[in-house]
C-alpha positions as CSV (number, residue, x, y, z in Angstrom):
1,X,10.6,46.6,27.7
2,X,8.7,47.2,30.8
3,X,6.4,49.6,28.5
4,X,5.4,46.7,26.7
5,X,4.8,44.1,29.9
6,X,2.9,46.9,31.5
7,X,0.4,47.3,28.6
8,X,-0.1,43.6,28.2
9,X,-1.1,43.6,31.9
10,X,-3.3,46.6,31.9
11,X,-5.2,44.8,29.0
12,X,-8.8,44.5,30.6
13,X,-12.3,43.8,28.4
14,X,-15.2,46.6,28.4
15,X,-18.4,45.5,27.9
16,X,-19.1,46.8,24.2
17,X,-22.0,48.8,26.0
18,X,-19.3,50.8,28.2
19,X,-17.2,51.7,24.7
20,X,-17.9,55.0,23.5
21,X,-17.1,57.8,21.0
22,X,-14.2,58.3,20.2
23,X,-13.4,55.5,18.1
24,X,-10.4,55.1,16.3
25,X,-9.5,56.6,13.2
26,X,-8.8,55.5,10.0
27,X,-5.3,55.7,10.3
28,X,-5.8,53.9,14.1
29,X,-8.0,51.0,12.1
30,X,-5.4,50.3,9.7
31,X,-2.7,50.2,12.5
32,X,-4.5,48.0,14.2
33,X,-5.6,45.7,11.3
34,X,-1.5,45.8,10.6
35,X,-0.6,44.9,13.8
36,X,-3.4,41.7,13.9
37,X,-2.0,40.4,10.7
38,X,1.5,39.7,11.9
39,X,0.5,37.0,14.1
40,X,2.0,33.3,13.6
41,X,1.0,31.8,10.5
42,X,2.8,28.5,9.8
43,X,2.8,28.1,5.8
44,X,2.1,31.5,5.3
45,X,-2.0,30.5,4.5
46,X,-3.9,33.6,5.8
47,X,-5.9,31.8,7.6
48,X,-7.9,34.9,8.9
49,X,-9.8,37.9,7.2
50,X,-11.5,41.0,8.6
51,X,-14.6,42.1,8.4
52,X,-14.5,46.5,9.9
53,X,-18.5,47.4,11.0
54,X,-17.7,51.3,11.2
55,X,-20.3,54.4,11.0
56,X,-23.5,53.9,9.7
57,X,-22.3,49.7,8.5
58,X,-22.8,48.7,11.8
59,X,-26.5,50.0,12.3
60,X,-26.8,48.2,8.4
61,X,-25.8,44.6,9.6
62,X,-28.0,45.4,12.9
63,X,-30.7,45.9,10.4
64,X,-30.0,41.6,9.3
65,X,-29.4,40.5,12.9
66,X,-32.6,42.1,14.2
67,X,-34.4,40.4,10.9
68,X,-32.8,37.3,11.8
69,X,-33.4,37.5,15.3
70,X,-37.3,38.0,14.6
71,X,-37.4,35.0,11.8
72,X,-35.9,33.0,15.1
73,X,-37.9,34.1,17.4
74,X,-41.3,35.2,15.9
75,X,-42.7,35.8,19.8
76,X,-40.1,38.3,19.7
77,X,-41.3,41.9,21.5
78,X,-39.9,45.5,19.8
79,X,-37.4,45.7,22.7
80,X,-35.8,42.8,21.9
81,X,-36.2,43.2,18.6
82,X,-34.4,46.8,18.8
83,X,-31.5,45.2,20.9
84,X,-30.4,43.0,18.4
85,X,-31.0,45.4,15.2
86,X,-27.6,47.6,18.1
87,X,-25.5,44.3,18.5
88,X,-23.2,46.1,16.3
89,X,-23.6,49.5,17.2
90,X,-23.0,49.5,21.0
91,X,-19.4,50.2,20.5
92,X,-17.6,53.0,18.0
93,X,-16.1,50.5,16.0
94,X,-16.3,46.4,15.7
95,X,-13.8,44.1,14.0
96,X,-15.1,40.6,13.0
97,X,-12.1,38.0,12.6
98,X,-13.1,35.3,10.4
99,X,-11.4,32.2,10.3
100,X,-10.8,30.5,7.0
101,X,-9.2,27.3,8.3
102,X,-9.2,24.7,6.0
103,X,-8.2,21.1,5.6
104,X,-4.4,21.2,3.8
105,X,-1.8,18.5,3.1
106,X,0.5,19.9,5.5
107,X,-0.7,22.5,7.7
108,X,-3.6,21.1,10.5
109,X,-6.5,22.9,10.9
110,X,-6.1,23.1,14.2
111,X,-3.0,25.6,13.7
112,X,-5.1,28.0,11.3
113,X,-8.0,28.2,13.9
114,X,-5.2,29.3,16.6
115,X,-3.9,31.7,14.0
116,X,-7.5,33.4,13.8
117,X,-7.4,33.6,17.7
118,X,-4.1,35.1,17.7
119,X,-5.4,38.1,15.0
120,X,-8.5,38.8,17.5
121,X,-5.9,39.1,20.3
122,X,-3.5,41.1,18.5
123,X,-6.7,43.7,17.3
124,X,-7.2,43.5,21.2
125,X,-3.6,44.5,22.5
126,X,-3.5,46.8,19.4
127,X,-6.3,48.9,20.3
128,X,-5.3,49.1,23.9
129,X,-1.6,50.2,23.3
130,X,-3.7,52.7,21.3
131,X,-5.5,54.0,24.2
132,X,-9.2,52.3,23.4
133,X,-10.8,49.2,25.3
134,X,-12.1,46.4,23.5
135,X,-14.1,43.7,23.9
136,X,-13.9,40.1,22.1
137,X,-17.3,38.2,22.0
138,X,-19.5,36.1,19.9
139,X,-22.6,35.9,20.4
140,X,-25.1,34.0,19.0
141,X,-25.3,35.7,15.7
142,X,-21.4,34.9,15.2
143,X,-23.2,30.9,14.7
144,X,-26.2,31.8,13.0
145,X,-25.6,30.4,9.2
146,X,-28.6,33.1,8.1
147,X,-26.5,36.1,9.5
148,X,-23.3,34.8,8.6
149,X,-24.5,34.6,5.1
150,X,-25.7,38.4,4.7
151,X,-22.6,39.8,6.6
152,X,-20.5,38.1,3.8
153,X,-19.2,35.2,5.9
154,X,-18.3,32.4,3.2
155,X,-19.9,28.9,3.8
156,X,-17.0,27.4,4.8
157,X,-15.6,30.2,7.0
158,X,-16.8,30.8,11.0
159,X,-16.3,33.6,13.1
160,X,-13.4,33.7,15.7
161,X,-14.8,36.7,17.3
162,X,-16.7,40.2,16.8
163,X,-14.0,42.6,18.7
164,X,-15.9,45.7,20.0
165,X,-13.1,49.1,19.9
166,X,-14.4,52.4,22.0
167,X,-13.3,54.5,24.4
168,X,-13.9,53.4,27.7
169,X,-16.6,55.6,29.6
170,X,-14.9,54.6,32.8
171,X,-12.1,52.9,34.2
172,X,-12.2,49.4,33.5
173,X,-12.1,47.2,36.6
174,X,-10.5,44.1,37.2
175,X,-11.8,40.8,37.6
176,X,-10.0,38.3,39.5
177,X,-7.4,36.1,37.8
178,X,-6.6,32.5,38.5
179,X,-3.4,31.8,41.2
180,X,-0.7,30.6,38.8
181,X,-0.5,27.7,41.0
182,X,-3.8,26.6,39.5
183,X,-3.4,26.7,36.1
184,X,0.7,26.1,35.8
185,X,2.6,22.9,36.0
186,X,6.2,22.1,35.7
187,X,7.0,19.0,33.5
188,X,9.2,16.7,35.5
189,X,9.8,13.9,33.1
């Protein structure tokens, strides 16, 4: 057991630009993928898919942020222009969770949003008991309705998170944490 409550405290988030090759492989991929779909899931709904930007995919999407991006913002300079056509590209391998939380007669939404959460922190903890960093952002492309669209992101479904897998090309540091103190209380009645 203390295996498992060291790994969950080494857990720290590289920026996607500080993930490099290697990336997982497949076999890694679908263990992780396994792994975030055993989260909780009250009435069994699936309220959660995956979309895997791998190899040259993640360079094709790039291609619809960086058009996007452009239509947005038509004062837009190449730099820029060629930053967003990488969003997906800075890391070896990047996971988008898409939630798919729905109204239902018995299950709230609320719980099926939380689900989607818990599959982006499982692909998280599952890539670092792997030996990889991750990262889990958003971004504004993750609310852009013209991205969503092309990345095949139904109209009624919203991203959770893009999680970002790579080696990490250093250490990660730390960042400080809040005192428990701060954040805790104790119920009292």
């Amino acid at each position: 057991m203390p295996e498992a409550l060291d790994l969950l405290k080494t857990r720290r988030s590289v920026k996607p630009l500080e993930l490099a090759e290697p990336g997982p492989s497949p076999a890694e991929v679908e263990t992780i993928l396994t792994i975030a779909s055993r989260v909780p899931d009250h009435g069994k709904l699936t309220p959660w898919r995956f979309i895997v930007f791998e190899g040259g995919a993640r360079l094709a999407a790039g291609e619809k942020i960086a058009a996007a991006f452009a239509a947005k913002h038509p004062e837009a300079t190449a730099d820029q222009i060629a930053f967003e056509r990488n969003r997906l590209a800075r890391a070896p391998l990047v996971i988008a969770v898409v939630s798919r939380a729905a109204e239902h007669k018995k299950i709230p939404e609320w719980e099926q949003v939380l689900s989607a959460g818990a599959a982006a922190m499982s692909l998280v903890f599952a890539a670092h008991a792997l030996g990889y960093a991750a990262n889990w952002i958003t971004e504004w492309y993750a609310y852009d309705r013209r991205v969503l669209e092309v990345l095949g992101v139904g109209a009624q479904e919203r991203v959770a998170g893009f999680i970002h897998i790579g080696s990490p090309a250093r250490p990660p540091e730390d960042r400080p944490r809040p005192a428990l103190g701060e954040i805790d209380t104790r119920y009292n009645g």
